[in-house]
C-alpha positions in Angstrom: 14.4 18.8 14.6 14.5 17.9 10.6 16.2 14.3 11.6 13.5 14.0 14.0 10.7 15.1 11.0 12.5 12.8 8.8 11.8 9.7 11.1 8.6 10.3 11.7 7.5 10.7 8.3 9.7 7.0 7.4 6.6 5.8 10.4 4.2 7.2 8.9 4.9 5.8 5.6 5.6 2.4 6.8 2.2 2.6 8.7 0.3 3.5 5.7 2.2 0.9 3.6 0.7 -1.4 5.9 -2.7 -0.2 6.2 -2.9 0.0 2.3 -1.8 -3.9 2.5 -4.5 -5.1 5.1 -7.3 -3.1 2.8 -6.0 -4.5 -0.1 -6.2 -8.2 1.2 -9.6 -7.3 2.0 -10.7 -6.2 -1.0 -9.0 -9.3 -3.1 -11.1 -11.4 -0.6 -14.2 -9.4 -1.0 -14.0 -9.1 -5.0 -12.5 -12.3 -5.8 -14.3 -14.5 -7.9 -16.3 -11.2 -9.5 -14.8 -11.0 -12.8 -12.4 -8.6 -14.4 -13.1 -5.7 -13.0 -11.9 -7.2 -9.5 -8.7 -8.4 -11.3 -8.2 -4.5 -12.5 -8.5 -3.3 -8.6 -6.3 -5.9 -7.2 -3.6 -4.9 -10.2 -4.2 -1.4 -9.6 -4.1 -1.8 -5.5 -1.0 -3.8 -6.1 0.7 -1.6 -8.1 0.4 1.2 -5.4 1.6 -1.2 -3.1 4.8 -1.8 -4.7 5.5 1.7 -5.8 4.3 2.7 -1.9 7.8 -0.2 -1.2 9.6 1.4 -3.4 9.2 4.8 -1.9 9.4 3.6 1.9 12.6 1.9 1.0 14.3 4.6 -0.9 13.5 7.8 1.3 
C-alpha cells in the first residue's frame, strides 16, 4: 500500500512538473518583450521549475 502511495505521488509530481512547464512557456510567450518585470517571472517560474526537477528526481 505505501510502495503503491509512493508511485503515485512520483506521477503526480512528474504531472505537475509538466503542467508547471507548459504554463511557464506560455507565460514567457505572453510576457516576452514587456520589460523587466517579465524577465523576473520567467526567472522566478524557472527557478521553480528546476527545484520542482530536483525534487522529482530525488524522491
Amino acid at each position: 500500500m505505501l510502495h503503491r502511495t509512493h508511485t503515485g505521488l512520483h506521477h503526480l509530481l512528474a504531472d505537475l512538473r509538466s503542467l508547471l512547464r507548459k504554463l511557464a512557456q506560455r507565460l514567457n510567450q505572453t510576457l516576452h518583450g514587456a520589460g523587466d518585470a517579465a524577465g523576473d517571472a520567467g526567472d522566478h517560474l524557472r527557478n521553480l521549475l528546476r527545484h520542482l526537477g530536483g525534487a522529482a528526481g530525488s524522491a
